[in-house]
C-alpha positions in Angstrom: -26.1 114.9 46.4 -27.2 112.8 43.1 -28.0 115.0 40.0 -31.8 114.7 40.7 -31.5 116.4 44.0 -29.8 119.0 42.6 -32.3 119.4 39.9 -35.0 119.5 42.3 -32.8 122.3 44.4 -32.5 124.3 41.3 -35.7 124.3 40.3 -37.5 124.9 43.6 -35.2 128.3 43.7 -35.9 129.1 40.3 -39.7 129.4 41.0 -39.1 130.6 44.3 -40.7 135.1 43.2 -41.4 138.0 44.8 -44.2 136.5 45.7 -43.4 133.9 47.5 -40.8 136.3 49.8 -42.9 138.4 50.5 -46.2 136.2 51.1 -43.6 134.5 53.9 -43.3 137.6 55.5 -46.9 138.2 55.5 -47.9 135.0 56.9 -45.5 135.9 60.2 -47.0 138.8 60.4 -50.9 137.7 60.4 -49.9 135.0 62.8 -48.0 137.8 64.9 -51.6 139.5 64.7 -53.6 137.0 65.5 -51.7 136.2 68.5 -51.3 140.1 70.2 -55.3 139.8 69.5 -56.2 136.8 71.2 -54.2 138.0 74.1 -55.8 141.1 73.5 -59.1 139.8 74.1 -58.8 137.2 76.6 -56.9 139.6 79.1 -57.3 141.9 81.5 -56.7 145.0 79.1 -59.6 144.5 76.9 -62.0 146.7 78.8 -63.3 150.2 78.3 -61.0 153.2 78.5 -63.6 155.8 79.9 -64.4 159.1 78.9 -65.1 160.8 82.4 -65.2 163.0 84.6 -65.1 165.3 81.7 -68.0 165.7 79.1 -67.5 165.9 75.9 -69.5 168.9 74.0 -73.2 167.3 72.0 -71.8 168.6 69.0 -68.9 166.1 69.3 -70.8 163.4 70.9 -72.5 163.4 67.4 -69.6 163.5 65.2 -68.6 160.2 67.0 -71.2 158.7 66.2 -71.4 159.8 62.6 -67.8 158.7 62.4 -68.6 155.2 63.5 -71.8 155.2 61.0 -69.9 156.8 58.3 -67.3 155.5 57.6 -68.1 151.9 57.8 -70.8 152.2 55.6 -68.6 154.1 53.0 -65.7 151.1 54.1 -69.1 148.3 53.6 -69.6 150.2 49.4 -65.4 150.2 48.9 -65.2 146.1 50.3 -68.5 145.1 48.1 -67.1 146.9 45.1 -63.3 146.1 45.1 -63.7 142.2 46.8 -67.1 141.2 46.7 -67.9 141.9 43.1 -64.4 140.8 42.0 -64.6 137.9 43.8 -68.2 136.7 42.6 -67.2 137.3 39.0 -63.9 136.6 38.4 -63.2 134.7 41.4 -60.2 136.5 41.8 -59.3 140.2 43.8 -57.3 143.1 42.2 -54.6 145.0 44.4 -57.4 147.7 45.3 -59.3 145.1 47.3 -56.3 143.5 48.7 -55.1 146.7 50.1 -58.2 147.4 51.6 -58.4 144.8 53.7 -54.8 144.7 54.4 -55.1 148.5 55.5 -58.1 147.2 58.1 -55.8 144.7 59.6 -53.1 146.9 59.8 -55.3 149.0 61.5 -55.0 147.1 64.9 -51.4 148.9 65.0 -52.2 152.2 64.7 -51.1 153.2 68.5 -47.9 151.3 67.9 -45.6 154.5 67.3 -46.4 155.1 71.2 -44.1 151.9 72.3 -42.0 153.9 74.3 -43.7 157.0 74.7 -47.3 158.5 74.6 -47.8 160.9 72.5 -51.4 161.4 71.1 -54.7 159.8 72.3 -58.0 159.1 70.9 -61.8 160.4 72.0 -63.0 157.6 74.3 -66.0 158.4 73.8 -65.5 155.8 70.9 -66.5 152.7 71.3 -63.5 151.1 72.8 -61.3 148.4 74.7 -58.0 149.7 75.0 -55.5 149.3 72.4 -53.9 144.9 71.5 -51.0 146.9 71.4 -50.2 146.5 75.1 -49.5 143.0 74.7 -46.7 143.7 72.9 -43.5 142.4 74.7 -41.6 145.3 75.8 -44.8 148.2 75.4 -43.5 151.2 77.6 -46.3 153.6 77.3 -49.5 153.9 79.2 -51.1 150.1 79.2 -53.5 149.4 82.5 -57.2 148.7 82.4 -59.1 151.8 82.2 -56.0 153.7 81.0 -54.9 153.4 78.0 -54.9 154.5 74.3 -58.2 153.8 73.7 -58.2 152.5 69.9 -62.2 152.9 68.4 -62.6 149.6 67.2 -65.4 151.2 65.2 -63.7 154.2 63.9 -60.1 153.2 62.5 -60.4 150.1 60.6 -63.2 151.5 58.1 -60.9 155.0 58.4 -57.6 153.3 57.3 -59.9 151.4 54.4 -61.0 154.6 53.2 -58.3 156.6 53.5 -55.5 154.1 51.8 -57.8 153.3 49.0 -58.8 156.5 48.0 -55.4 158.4 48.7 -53.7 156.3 47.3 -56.4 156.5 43.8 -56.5 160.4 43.9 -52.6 160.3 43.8 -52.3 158.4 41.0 -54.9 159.9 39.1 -53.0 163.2 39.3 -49.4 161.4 38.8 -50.6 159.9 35.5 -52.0 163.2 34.3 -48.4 164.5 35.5 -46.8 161.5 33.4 -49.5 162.6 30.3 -48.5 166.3 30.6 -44.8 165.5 31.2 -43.4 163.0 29.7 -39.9 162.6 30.8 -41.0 163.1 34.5 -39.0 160.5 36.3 -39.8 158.9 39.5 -38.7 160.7 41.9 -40.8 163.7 39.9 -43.9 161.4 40.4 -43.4 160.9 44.0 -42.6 164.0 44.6 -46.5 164.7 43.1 -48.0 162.2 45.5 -46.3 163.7 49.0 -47.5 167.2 47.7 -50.8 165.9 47.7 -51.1 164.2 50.5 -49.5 167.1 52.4 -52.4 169.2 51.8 -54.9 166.3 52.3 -53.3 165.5 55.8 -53.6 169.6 56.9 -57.2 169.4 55.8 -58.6 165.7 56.8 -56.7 165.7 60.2 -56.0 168.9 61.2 -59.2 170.8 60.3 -61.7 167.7 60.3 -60.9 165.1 61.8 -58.8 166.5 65.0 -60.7 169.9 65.0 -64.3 168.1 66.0 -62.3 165.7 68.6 -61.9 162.5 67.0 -58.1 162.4 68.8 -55.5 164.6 69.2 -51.9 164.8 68.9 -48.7 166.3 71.0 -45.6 167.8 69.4 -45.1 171.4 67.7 -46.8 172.7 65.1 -47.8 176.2 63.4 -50.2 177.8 65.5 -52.3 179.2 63.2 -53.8 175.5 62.7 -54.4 174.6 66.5 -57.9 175.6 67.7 -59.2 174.5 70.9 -59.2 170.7 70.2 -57.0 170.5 67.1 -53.4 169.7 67.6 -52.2 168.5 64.0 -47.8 168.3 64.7 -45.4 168.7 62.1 -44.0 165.3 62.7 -47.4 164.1 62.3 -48.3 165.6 58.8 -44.8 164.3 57.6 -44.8 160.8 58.0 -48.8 161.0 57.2 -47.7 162.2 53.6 -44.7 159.3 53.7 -47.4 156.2 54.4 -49.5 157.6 51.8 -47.2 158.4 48.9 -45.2 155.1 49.7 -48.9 153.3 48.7 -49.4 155.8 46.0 -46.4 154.7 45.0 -46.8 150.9 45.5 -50.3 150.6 43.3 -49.1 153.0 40.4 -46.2 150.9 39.2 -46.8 147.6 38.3 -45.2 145.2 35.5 -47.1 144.6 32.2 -49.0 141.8 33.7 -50.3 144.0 36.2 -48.3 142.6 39.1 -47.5 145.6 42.0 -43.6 144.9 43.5 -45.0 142.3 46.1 -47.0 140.0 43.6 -44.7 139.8 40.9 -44.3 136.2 39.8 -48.4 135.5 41.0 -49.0 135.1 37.0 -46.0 131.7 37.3 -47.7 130.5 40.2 -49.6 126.9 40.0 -53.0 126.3 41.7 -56.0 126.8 42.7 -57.3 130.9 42.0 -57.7 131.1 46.0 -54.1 129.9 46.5 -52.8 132.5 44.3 -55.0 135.2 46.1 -54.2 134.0 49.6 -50.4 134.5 48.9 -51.2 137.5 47.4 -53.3 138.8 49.8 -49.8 137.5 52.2 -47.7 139.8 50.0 -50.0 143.1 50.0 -50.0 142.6 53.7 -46.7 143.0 53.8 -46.3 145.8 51.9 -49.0 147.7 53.6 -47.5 147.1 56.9 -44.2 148.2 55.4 -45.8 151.7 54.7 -46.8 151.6 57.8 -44.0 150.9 60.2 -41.2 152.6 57.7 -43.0 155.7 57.0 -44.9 156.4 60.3 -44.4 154.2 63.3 -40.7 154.3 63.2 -39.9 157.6 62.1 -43.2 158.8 65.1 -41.3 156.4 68.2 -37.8 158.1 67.0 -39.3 161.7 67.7 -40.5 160.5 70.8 -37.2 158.9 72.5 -35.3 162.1 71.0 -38.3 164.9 72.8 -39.9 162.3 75.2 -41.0 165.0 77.4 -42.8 167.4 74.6 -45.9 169.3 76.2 -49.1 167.7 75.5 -51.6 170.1 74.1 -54.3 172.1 76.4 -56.9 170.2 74.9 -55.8 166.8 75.6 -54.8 167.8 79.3 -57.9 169.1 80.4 -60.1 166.6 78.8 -60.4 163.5 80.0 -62.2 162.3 76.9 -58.5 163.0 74.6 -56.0 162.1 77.4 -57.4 158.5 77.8 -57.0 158.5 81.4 -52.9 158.7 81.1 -52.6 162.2 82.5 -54.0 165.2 83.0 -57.8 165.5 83.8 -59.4 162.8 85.9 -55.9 161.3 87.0 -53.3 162.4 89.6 -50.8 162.4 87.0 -49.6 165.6 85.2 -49.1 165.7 81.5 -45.5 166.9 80.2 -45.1 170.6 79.8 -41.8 170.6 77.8 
């Protein structure tokens, strides 16, 4: 190897950051994405999951539909004023925008903590064509046309926009007033802040919104003072909510002096164009978004499952067809677990 080589060599690994790492990963990832779609969509799962024979109640029919209206146009105001805006001015995006439409992509694997058992299922009365996650090699949970999780394409991506964003902002506006109160409060004091928070925001958005009015519902056990006739929020559920959450609280609060979160550190080193430097870090915040994902909910979630495969599904996801997705229970001749 002649001394320039080696130069070369030495340099390349000297400029090799953060960045770049985790931008790699990222790039696997979208491509793994793109391809699980296209299959998706070109195959013979991408059809409605229906919501018959049984009807779900006006009232709920409604919040569907205000869900679906809702929250993309609260998703449409976070995307113009964290990308758009950014982008038209400075031609460049902070980490809030990048998130956000990290979280949305992300999105797509929200059933994926069902790969080897079901577990939950969403109101098909969403808008709906199954769930991209049956093409997954290996998927052992419920994946035939017509039955199947039945992921509201109109309902979770501007949900997990929302929710990551604005979590993730709330818990950092209390952890610096922590920090400003408390000086010497160390990390783990900090983080501890954020999964307190989220804790409570998990028993009120899910369990007493969100699940209460039939927007999806969960099996496992829980305290029964929460349930209600449609509202199943399980322990396991609320725990490694308050995990993904406090992990991106986490992720956005510290950041070097150049602003840089864990994943983009080095972006300031990085030559080229300003949409070069945002498509690797837009790479890198797509990793670490996933990472919340999969360590702090989909992992920890498919774990429970293979250790109480067989935990009874809730009332109100067996006798509605609508919450059961056509995988047992009401309108199939296949009985739900009873424990």
């Amino acid at each position: 190897m002649t001394s320039s080589t080696t130069t070369r060599t030495v340099s390349t690994a000297r400029n090799r950051t953060p960045l770049h790492v985790f931008a790699g990963i990222g790039a696997v990832l979208a491509l793994i994405e793109v391809y699980l779609l296209v299959r998706w969509v070109t195959g013979p799962n991408f059809v409605s999951v229906p919501y018959g024979p049984s009807e779900p109640p006006t009232w709920m029919k409604i919040f569907v539909h205000l869900c679906e209206t809702v929250f993309w146009v609260a998703a449409a105001v976070v995307i113009y004023k964290v990308v758009v805006q950014p982008w038209r001015r400075e031609r460049r995006i902070g980490f809030d925008g990048l998130m956000v439409i990290s979280a949305m992509l992300c999105s797509v694997y929200d059933p994926l903590q069902s790969y080897f058992h079901t577990w939950f299922g969403y109101n098909s009365y969403y808008v709906n064509r199954g769930t991209a996650m049956t093409e997954i090699p290996g998927w052992q949970t419920a994946g035939e046309p017509h039955s199947a999780l039945a992921w509201p394409i109109l309902f979770i991506p501007p949900l997990y926009a929302v929710l990551f964003l604005g979590i993730a902002a709330l818990c950092n506006t209390l952890m610096r007033r922590a920090k400003s109160r408390w000086p010497g409060i160390n990390f783990f004091g900090l983080a501890a802040i954020a999964f307190a928070t989220v804790f409570v925001m998990d028993l009120l958005i899910e369990g007493q919104v969100l699940m209460r009015l039939g927007a999806y519902e969960e099996t496992g056990w829980s305290f029964s003072w929460l349930d209600s006739t449609y509202s199943h929020d399980p322990i396991r559920n609320i725990v490694a909510f308050s995990f993904v959450f406090t992990f991106a609280a986490l992720l956005r609060y510290y950041r070097n002096d150049r602003g840089e979160t864990f994943v983009e550190r080095g972006a300031s080193r990085v030559g080229g164009s300003p949409a070069k430097v945002t498509g690797l870090r837009f790479l890198a915040v797509l990793t670490a978004t996933m990472g919340c994902l999969v360590i702090g909910y989909h992992i920890p979630i498919a774990i429970t499952t293979l250790i109480s495969p067989n935990a009874a599904w809730h009332d109100g996801m067996v006798n509605s067809s609508f919450l059961n997705n056509h995988m047992c229970g009401a309108g199939t001749d296949r009985a739900c677990p009873k424990g």
